[in-house]
C-alpha positions in Angstrom: 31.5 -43.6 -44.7 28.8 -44.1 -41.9 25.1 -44.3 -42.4 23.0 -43.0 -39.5 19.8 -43.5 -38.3 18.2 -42.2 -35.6 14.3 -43.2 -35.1 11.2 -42.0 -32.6 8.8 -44.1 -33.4 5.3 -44.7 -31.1 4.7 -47.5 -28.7 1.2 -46.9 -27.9 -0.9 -49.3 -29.6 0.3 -53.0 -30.3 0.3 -52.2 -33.9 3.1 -49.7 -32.8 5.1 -51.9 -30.7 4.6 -54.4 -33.9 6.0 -51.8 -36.4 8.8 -50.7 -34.1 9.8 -54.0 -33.5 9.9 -55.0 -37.1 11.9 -51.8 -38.1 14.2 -52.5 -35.1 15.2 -55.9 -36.6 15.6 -54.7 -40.2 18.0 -52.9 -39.1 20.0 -55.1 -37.4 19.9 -57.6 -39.6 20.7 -55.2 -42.3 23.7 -55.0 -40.2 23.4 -51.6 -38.2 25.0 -51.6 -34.8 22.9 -49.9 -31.6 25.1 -47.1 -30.2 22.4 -45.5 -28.6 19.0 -46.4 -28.0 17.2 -45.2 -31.1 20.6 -44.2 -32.5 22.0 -47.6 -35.2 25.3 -46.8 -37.3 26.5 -48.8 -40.4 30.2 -48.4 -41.9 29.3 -48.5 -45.7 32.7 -48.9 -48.2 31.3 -45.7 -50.4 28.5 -43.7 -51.5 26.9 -46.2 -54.3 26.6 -48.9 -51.0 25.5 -46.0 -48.6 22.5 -45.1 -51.3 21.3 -48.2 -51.9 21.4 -49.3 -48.4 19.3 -45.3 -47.6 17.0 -46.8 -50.1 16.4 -50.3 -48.6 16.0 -48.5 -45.2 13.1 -45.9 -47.2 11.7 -49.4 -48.2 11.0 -50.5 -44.4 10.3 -47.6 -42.7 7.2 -47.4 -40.4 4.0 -45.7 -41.3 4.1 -43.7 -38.7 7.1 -41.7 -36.2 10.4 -39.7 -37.0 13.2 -41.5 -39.3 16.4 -39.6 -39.5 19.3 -41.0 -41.9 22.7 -39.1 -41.7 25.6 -40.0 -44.0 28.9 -39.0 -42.6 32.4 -39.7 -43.5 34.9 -42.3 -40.7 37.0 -39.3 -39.9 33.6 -37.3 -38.6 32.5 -40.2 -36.8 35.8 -40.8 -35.4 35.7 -37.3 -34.0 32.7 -38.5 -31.9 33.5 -37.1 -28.2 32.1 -38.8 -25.0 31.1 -36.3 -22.4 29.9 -38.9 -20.0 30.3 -42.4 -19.8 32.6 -44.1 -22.2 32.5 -46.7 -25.0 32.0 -50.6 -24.1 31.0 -52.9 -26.6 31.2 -56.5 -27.2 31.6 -55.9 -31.8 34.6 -55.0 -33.2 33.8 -51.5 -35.0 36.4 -50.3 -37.4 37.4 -49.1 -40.5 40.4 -51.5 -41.0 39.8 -54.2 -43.7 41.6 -57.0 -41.9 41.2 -57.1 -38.2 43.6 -59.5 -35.9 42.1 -60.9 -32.8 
C-alpha cells in the first residue's frame, strides 16, 4: 500500500514559511519520498502501518493550509502514467523486499 499526501500550505508570513518547513521535514524524515512538489508518497507493508503513520501525519499537520492523505494499493500506484516528462530519481522505490544493487 501507498500513503499519499499532497499539501498547499501558505508562505506569506515567516510563521508560514516556519510551519511549512517543519511539516516538510516531518515528512521526510518520516520517510515520505518527493515525487512532486507538494506531492510525498510512502510504501506502507499494510493498513495497521498505513493508519498509524495517517495518524502521526494528523499529529504534525500545520495550523493552517490544505492536507490531503490518499491511501492506495502498489498495483494503483504502479498504474501511474507519465504524460510528460519521465521518471528520474536518485532512491530506489519498490515493492520488492530484497533489492540487489
Amino acid at each position: 500500500m501507498r500513503i499519499m499526501v499532497f499539501f498547499d500550505l501558505p508562505t506569506i508570513t515567516l510563521d508560514d514559511k516556519r510551519e511549512y518547513r517543519k511539516f516538510r521535514k516531518f515528512l521526510i524524515k518520516a520517510g515520505f519520498i518527493m515525487i512532486q512538489e507538494s506531492v510525498y508518497s510512502k510504501l506502507v507493508l499494510n493498513s495497521t502501518v498505513a493508519n498509524i503513520l495517517i495518524d502521526n501525519v494528523r499529529k504534525h499537520k500545520p495550523t493552517s493550509g490544505l492536507v490531503q492523505l490518499l491511501m492506495i494499493t502498489e498495483k494503483q500506484y504502479g498504474k501511474m502514467e507519465f504524460i510528460v516528462g519521465e521518471k528520474h530519481s536518485d532512491v530506489v522505490d519498490s515493492a520488492e523486499r530484497v533489492i540487489v544493487i
